[in-house]
C-alpha positions in Angstrom: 27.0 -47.0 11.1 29.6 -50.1 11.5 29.4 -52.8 8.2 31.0 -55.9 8.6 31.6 -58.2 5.5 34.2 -60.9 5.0 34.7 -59.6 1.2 36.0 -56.4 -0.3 34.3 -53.6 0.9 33.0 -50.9 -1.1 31.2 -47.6 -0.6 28.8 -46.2 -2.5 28.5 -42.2 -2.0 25.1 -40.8 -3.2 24.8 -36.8 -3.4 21.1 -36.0 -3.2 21.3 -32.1 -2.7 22.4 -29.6 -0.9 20.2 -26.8 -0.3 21.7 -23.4 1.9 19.6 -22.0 3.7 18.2 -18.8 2.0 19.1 -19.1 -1.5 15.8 -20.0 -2.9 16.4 -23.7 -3.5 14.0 -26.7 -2.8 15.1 -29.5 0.0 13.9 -32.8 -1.1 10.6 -32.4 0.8 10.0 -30.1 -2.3 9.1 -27.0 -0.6 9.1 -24.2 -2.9 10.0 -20.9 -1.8 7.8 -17.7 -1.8 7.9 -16.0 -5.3 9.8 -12.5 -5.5 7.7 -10.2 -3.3 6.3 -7.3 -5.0 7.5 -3.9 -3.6 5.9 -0.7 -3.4 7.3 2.6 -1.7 7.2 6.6 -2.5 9.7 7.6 -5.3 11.0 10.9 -3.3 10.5 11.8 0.0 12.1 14.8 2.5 15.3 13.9 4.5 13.9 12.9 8.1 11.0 11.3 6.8 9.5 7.9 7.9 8.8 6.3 4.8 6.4 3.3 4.4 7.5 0.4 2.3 4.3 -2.2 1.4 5.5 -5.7 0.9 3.7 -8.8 -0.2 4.5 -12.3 -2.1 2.4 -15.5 -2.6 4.1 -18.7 -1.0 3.1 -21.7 -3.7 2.1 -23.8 -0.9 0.2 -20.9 1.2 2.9 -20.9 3.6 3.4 -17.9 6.0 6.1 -15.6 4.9 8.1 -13.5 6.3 9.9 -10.6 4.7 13.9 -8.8 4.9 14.6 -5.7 3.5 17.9 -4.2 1.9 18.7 -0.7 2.0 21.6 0.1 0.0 24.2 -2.3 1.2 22.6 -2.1 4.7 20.3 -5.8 5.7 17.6 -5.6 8.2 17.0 -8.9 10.2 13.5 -11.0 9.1 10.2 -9.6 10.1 7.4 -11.4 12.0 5.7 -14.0 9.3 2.2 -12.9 7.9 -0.2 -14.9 6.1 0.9 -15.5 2.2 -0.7 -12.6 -0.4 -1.3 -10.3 2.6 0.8 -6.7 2.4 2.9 -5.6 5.4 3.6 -2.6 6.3 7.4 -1.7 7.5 8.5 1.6 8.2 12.4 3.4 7.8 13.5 6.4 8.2 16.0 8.1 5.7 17.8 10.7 7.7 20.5 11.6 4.9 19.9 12.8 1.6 20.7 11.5 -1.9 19.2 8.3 -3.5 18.8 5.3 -1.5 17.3 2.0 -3.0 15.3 -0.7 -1.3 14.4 -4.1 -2.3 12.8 -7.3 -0.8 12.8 -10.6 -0.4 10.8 -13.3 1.1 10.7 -16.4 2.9 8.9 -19.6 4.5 9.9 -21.9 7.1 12.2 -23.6 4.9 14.0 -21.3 1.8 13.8 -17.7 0.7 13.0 -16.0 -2.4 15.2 -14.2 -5.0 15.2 -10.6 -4.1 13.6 -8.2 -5.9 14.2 -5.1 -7.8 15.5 -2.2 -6.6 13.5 0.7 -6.1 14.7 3.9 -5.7 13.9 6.9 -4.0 15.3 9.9 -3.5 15.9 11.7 -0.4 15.3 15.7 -0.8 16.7 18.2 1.8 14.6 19.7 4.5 12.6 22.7 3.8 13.0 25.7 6.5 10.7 25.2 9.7 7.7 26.9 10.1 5.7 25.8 12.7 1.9 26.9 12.7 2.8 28.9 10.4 2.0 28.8 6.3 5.0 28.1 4.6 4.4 27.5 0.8 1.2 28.3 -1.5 0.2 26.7 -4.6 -2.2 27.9 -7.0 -5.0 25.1 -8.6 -7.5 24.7 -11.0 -10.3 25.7 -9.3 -10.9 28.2 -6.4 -14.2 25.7 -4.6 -11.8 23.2 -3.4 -14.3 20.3 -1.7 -11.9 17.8 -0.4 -7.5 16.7 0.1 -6.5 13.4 0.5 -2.9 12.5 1.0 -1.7 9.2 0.1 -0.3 6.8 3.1 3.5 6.9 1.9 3.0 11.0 1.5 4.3 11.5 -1.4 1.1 12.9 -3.1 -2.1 15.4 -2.1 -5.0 14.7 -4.3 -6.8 17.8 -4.3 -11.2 17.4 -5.2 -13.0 20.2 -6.4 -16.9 20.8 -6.2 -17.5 22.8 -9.0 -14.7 20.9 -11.3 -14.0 17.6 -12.6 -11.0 18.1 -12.1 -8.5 16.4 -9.7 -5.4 17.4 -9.2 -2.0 15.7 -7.4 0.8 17.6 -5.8 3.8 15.9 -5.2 4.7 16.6 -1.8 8.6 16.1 -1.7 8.7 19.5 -3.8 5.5 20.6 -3.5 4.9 20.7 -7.1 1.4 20.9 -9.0 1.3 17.9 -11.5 -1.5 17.6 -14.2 -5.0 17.5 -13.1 -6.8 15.0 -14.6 -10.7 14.1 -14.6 -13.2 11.5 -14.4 -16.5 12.6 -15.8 -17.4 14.4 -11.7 -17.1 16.7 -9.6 -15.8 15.7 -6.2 -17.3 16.1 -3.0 -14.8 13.7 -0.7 -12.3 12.0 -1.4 -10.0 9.2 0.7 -6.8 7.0 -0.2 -7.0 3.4 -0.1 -4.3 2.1 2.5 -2.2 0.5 -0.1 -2.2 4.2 -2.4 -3.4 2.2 -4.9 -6.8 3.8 -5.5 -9.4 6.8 -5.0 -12.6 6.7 -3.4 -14.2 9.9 -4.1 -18.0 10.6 -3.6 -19.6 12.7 -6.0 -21.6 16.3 -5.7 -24.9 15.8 -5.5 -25.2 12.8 -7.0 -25.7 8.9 -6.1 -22.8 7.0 -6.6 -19.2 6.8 -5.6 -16.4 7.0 -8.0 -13.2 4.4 -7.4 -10.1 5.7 -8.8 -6.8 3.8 -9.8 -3.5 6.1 -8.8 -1.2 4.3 -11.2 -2.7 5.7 -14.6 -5.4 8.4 -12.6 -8.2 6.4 -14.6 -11.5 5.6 -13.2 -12.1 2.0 -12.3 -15.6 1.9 -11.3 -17.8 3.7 -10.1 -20.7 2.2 -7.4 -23.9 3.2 -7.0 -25.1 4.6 -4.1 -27.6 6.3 -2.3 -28.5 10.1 -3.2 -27.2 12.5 -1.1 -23.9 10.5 -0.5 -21.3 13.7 1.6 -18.5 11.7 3.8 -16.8 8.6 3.2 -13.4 6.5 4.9 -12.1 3.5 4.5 -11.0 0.9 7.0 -7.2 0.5 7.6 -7.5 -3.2 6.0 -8.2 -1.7 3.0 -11.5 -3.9 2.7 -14.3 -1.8 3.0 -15.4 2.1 2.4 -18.2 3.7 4.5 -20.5 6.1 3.1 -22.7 8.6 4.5 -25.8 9.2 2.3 -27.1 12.0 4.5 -30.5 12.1 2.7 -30.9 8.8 2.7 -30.7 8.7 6.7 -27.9 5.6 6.5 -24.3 4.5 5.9 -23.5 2.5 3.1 -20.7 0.1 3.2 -19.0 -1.0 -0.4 -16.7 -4.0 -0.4 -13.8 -3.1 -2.1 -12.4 -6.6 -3.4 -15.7 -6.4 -6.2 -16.9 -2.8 -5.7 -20.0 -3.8 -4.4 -22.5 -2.7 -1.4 -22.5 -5.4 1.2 -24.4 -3.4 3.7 -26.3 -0.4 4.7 -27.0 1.1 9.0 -30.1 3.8 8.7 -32.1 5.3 11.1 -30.2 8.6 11.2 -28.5 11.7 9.0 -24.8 10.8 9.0 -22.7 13.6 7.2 -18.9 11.9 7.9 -18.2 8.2 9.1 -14.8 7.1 10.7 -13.8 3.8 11.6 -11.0 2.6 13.8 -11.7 -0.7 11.7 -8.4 -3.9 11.8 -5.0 -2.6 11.1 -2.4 -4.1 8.5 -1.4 -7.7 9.3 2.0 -6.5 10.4 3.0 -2.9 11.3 7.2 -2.8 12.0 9.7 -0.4 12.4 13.4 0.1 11.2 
């Protein structure tokens, strides 16, 4: 801009801000960046393994986010943006052993988060290959085992038994038996909620299904149900679990954000639904 003036001239410099991209400061349009993005991923896994690392973080004004990892001192690029709250899915593989810790952060069109904490996991050799072949045993509680459910990062095997209340969790990476613990039932079939978080197990010969939280191994709920209630899955969103209620001729379906039975398909004897259902908003790859 040219200024022309017949008097003395001065120049007024005003310093509003200066905002770099990514270090989770607001530009004067007062955008605010996503909070800290809560991080959840196995604690040990085998050497070679693909490990799956859950991500999610509210944006304060509902932007989309999208998300960049850290793996040591190694930086992936950004991942595709996903809707603020929802959990994405991104998968690595840890070829070397030792520990290696992972943490997160977040952004939306305009600034990034602070990153978060580091996990860590640790990275345990190989065992020896034995294909089709059985290469460990482990004793349990109970010899009428009913049901196994291994949780989506694989680092446990819940284990249901039909004349127990007992449940019990391996830990996979060494294959070690860890307390069994009980909820008041005896399992028929169990399944692992896509995030890990929880346990939907129905119950022997009974009406109602039991919904488990991992973290503490406590019951949460526990939904009524048709009598007679055998299979159950759950939908890769996480949203929904479908029960067969074999003497009841129908499938049940519970909603899982409150627990609740939203629906029910009769006419026939189901003994064990699947569903190909939606998939995670975002599935990526390191």
């Amino acid at each position: 801009m040219r200024v022309s003036t017949t008097g003395p001239v001065v120049v007024a410099l005003v310093v509003v801000g200066i905002c770099l991209y990514g270090a989770g400061c607001s530009p004067i349009s007062g955008n605010k960046p996503p909070e800290t993005p809560t991080v959840v991923c196995p604690d040990t896994v085998v050497a070679g393994a693909r490990v799956a690392v859950h991500v999610s973080a509210i944006d304060p004004e509902s932007d989309s986010v999208a998300f960049q990892l850290q793996w040591n001192d190694s930086v992936t690029g950004w991942f595709s943006y996903t809707a603020s709250g929802e959990t994405v899915v991104i998968y690595h593989t840890l070829e070397d052993t030792g520990v290696v810790r992972v943490k997160a952060r977040a952004k939306d069109k305009e600034n990034a988060s602070a990153w978060s904490a580091e996990l860590p996991i640790a990275v345990a050799p190989p065992g020896p290959a034995h294909p089709d072949s059985i290469c460990d045993t482990l004793p349990l509680v109970d010899e009428y085992v009913s049901s196994c459910a291994v949780s989506p990062t694989g680092d446990y095997l819940y284990v249901a038994y039909a004349s127990s209340e007992s449940i019990t969790p391996v830990r996979l990476a060494d294959r070690t038996r860890e307390p069994s613990f009980s909820v008041g039932d005896p399992g028929w079939n169990l399944v692992v909620s896509p995030d890990g978080r929880h346990l939907y197990m129905t119950v022997h010969n009974d009406s109602f299904v039991d919904v488990i939280r991992t973290a503490d191994r406590t019951l949460e709920a526990r939904v009524p149900v048709g009598l007679g209630a055998y299979g159950l899955c759950v939908t890769p969103d996480g949203q929904y679990v479908w029960v067969a209620v074999y003497e009841q001729y129908r499938l049940e379906v519970i909603r899982t954000s409150d627990n609740t039975v939203s629906d029910t398909i009769g006419t026939f004897s189901p003994w064990g639904p699947c569903t190909s259902g939606s998939v995670p908003p975002v599935i990526t790859r390191t």
